[in-house]
C-alpha positions as CSV (number, residue, x, y, z in Angstrom):
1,X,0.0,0.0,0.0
2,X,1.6,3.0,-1.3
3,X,3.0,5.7,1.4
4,X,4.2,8.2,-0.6
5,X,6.4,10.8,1.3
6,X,7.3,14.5,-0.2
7,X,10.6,15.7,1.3
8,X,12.4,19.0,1.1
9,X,15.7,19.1,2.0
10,X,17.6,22.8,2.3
11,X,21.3,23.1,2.6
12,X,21.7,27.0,3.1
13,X,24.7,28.5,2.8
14,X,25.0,30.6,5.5
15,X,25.1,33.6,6.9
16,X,28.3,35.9,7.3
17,X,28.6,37.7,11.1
18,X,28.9,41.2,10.9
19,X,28.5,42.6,15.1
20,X,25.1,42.8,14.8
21,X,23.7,43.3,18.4
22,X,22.2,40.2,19.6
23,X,18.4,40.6,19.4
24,X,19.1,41.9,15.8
25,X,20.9,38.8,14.7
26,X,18.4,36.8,16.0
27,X,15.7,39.0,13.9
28,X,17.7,38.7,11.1
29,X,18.0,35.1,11.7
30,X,14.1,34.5,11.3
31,X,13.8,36.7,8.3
32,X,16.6,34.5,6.3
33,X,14.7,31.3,7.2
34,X,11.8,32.5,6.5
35,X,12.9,33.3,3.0
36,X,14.8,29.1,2.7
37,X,11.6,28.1,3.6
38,X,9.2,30.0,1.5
39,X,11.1,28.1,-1.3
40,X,9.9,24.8,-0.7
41,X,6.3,25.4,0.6
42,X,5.1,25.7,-2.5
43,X,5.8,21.6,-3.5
44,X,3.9,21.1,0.2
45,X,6.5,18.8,1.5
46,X,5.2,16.3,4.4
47,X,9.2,17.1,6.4
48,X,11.9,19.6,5.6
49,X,15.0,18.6,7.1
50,X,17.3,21.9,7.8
51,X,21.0,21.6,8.3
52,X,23.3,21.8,11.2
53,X,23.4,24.5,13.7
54,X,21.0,26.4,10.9
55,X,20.2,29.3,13.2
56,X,24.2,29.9,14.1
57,X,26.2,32.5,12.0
58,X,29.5,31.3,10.2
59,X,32.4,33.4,12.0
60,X,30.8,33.9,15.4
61,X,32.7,32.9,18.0
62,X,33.2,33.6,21.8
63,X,31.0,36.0,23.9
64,X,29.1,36.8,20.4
65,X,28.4,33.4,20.1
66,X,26.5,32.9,24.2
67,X,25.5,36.5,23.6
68,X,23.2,35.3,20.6
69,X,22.2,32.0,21.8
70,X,21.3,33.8,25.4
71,X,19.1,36.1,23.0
72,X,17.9,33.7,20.7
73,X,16.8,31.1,23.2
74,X,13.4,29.4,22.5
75,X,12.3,31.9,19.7
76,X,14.3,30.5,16.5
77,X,11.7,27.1,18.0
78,X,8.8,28.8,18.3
79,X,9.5,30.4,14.2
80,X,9.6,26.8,12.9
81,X,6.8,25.3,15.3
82,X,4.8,28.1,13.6
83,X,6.1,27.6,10.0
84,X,5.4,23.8,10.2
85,X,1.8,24.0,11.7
86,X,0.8,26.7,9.2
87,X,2.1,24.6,6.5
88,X,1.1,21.1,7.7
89,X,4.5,19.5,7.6
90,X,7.3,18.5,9.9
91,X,10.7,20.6,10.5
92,X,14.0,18.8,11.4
93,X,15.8,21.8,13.5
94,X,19.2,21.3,14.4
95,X,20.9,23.8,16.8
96,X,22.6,24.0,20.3
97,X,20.5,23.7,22.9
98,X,21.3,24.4,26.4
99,X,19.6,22.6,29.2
100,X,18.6,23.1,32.7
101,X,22.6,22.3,33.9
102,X,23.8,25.3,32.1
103,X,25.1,22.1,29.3
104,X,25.2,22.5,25.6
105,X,23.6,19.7,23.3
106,X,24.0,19.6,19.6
107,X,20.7,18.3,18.9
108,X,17.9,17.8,16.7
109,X,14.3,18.7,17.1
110,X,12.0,17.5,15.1
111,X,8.5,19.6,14.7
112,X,5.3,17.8,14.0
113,X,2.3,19.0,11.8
114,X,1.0,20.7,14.7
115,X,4.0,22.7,15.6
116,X,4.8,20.3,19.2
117,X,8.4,18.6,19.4
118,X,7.7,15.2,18.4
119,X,11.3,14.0,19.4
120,X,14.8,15.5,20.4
121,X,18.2,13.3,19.3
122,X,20.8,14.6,21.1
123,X,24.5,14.1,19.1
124,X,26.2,11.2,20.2
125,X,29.7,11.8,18.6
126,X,31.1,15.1,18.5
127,X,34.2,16.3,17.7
128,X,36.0,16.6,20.9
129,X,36.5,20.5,21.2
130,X,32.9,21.1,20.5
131,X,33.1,19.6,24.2
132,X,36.3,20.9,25.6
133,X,36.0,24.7,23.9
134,X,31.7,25.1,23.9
135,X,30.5,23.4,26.7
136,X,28.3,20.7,24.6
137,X,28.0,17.4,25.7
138,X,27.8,13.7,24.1
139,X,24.3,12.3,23.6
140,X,23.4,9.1,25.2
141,X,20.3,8.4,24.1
142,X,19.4,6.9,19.6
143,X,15.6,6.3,19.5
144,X,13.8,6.5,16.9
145,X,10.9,9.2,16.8
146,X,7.7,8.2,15.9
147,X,5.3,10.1,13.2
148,X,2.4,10.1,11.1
149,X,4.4,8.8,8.2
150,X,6.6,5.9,9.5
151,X,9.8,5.8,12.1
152,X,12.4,8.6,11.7
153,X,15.9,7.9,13.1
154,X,18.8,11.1,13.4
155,X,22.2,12.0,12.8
156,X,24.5,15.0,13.2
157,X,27.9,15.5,11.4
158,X,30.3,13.7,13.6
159,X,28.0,10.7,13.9
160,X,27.8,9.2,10.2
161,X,31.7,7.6,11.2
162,X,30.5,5.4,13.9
163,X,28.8,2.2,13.3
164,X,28.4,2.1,17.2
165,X,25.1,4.1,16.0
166,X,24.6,3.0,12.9
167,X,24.2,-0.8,14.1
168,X,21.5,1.1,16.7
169,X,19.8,2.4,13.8
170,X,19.6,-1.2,11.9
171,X,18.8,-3.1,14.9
172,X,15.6,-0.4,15.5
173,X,15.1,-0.6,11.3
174,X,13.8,3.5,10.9
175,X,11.6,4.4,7.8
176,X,13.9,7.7,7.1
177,X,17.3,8.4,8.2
178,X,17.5,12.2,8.8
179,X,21.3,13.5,8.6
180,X,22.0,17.3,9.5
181,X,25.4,18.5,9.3
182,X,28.2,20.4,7.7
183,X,30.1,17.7,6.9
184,X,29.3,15.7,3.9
185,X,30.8,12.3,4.5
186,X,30.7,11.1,1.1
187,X,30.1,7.6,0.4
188,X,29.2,6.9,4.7
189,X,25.6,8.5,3.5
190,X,24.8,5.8,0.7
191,X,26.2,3.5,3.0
192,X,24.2,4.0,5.9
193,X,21.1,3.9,3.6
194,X,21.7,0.8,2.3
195,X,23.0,-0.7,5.2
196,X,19.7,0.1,7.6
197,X,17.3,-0.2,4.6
198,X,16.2,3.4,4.6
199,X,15.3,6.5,3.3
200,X,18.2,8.9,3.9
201,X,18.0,12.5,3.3
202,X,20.9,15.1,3.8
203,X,20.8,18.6,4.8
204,X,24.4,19.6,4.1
205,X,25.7,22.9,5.1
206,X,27.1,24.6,2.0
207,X,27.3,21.0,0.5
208,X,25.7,19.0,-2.1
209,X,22.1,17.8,0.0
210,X,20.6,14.4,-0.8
211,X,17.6,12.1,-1.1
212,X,18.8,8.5,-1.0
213,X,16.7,5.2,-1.8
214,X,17.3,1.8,0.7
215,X,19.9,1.0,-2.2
216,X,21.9,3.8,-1.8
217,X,21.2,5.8,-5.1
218,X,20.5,9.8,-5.4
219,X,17.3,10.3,-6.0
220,X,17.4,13.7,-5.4
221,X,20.3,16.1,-4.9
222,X,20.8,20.1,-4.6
223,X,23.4,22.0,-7.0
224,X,25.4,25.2,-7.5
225,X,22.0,27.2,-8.4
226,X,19.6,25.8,-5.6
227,X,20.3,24.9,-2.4
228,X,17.2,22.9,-2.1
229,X,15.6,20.1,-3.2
230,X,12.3,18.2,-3.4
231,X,11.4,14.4,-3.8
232,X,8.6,12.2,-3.1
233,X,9.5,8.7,-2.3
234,X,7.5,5.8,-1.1
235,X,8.3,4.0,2.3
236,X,6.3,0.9,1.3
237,X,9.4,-0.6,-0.1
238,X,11.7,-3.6,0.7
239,X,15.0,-4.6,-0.2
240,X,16.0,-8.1,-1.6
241,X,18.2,-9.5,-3.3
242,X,18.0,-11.0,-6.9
243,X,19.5,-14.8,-5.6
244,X,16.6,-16.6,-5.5
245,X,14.0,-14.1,-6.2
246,X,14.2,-13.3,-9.8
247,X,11.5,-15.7,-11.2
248,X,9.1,-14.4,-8.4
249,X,10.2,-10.9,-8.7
250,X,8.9,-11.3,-12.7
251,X,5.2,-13.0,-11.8
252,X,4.6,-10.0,-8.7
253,X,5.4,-8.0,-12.0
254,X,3.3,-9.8,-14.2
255,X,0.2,-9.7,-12.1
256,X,0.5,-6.3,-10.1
257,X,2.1,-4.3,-13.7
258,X,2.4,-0.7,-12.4
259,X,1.5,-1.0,-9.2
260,X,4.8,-3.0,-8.5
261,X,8.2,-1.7,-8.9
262,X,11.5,-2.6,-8.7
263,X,14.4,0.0,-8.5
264,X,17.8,-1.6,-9.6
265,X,20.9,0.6,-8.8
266,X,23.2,-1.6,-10.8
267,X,26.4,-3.5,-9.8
268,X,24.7,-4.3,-6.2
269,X,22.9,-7.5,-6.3
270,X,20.1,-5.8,-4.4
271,X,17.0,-4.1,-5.2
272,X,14.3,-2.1,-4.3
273,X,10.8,-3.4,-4.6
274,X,7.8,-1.3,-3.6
275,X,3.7,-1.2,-3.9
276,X,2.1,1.2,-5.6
277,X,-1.0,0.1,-5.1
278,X,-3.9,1.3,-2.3
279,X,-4.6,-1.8,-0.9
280,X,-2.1,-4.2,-1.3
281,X,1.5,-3.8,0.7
282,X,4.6,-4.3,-0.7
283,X,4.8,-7.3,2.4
284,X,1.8,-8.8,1.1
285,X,3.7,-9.1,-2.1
286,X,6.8,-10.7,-0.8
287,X,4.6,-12.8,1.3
288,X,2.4,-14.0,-1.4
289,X,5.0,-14.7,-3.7
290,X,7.4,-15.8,-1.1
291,X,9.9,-13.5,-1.9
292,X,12.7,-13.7,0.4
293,X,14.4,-10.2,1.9
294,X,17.6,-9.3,1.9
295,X,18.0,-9.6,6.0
296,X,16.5,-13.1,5.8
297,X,19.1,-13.9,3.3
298,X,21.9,-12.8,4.6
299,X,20.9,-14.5,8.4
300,X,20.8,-17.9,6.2
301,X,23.7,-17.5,4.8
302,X,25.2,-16.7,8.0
303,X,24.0,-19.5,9.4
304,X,25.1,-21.6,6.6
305,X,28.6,-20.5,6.9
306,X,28.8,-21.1,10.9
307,X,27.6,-24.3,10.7
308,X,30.3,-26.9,11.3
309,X,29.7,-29.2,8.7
310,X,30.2,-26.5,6.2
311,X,33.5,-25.6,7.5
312,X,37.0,-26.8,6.6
């Protein structure tokens, strides 16, 4: 059963500090977003996904830095609660927080269709002097956040180089992997897409920003003209692999015709199979034509290879 999902993605590139007195900043602040945003409203994305630190100026530093986050405080929140209730979508914020302890986090919020904090993920990885020079503090915690659409999992930066939370993330199996950051990390995004069998999409500070497929393929990407992008995708989709599966990939084809698709990045022996249709799912599929996934496969084969008998 088709669950089609439109995402914007907007990696801005920046603004420049110039000693604005704090309260102005942070005005200034809200009138640039508001502009990023008003570019992508009109393709009515379900979730924009905004890159790291958005609402912090490139070159501030120092007192000007806890000057404008003591003056910022809640209201660069309360502009995008407002911005995603009044355009029925979610907002992935990412900024530094601080909490009751006086503590930094590097974190992101993610706003729901009614403008309430549906989930925080607090970085787990950072670079050590965002620690020893600013006062932020590791994350503990890599649960996924629940929405109308599906299971969202988050990463900041940092992050996308440790499979300590990667390996969280395919244990817990999230519908959409939301990565803010001003690093890219190259291949480590197609990786992690393909490795937890999900929708990644990239929000890349002054960088190329990205909608991946489960395979690992662009489906989307921003360029030197527009720093933001749109994509619907579908999250009723699987992964398999072609071993065994061909023949009953081609009969699902034969019966279901459009309403069944595969997407075949090439070279990877896997694909991605989704249903188009509005009532059938694409697990009803596999399970009706016994189509076998590419996590059951690899667990046979595992087991396969760990069996004694099969050993040398």
């Amino acid at each position: 059963m088709a669950r089609y999902l439109t995402i914007s993605t907007i990696g801005h590139r920046g603004m420049q500090f110039s000693n604005l007195p704090p309260e102005e900043a942070v005005n200034k602040m809200i009138d640039f977003w508001t502009k990023q945003l008003d570019q992508v409203f009109p393709d009515m994305p379900d979730i924009i996904v905004l890159p790291e630190a958005c609402d912090r100026y490139e070159g501030m530093i120092g007192k000007d830095r806890s000057e404008y986050y003591a003056a910022r405080g809640d209201k660069m929140l309360k502009f995008f609660s407002k911005k995603a209730k009044e355009n029925n979508c979610y907002i992935a914020y990412s900024a530094a927080f601080q909490v009751a302890d006086g503590t930094f986090r590097n974190c992101t919020q993610l706003i729901d269709r009614e403008g309430e904090v549906a989930g925080i993920y607090n970085k787990n990885h950072l670079v050590i002097e965002e620690t020893t020079e600013n006062g932020i503090l590791c994350g503990k915690n890599a649960d996924l956040i629940e929405t109308d659409f599906g299971t969202v999992a988050c990463a900041i930066c940092f992050d996308l180089n440790f499979d300590e939370l990667r390996l969280k993330y395919f244990a817990q199996k999230p519908d959409l992997i939301l990565f803010s950051s001003m690093y890219h990390g190259g291949l480590m995004q197609s990786y992690w897409a393909y490795s937890c069998r999900a929708h990644f999409v990239g929000a890349i500070h002054n960088l190329p920003s990205a909608i991946i497929s489960p395979t690992g393929e662009i489906l989307a990407e921003t360029t030197n003209y527009f720093n933001h992008v749109t994509k619907t995708v579908n999250l009723d989709c699987k992964v398999v692999h072609l071993d065994y599966n061909w023949e009953k990939i081609s009969a699902a084809k034969e019966k279901y015709g459009r309403g069944f698709t595969m997407q075949d990045p090439g070279l990877l022996g896997a694909v991605l199979l989704s249903s188009e249709l509005e009532d059938i799912t694409i697990d009803e599929i596999i399970e009706e034509f016994e189509i076998e996934i590419l996590d059951d496969y690899m667990e046979r084969t595992l087991e396969h290879r760990h069996n004694l008998k099969n050993m040398e």
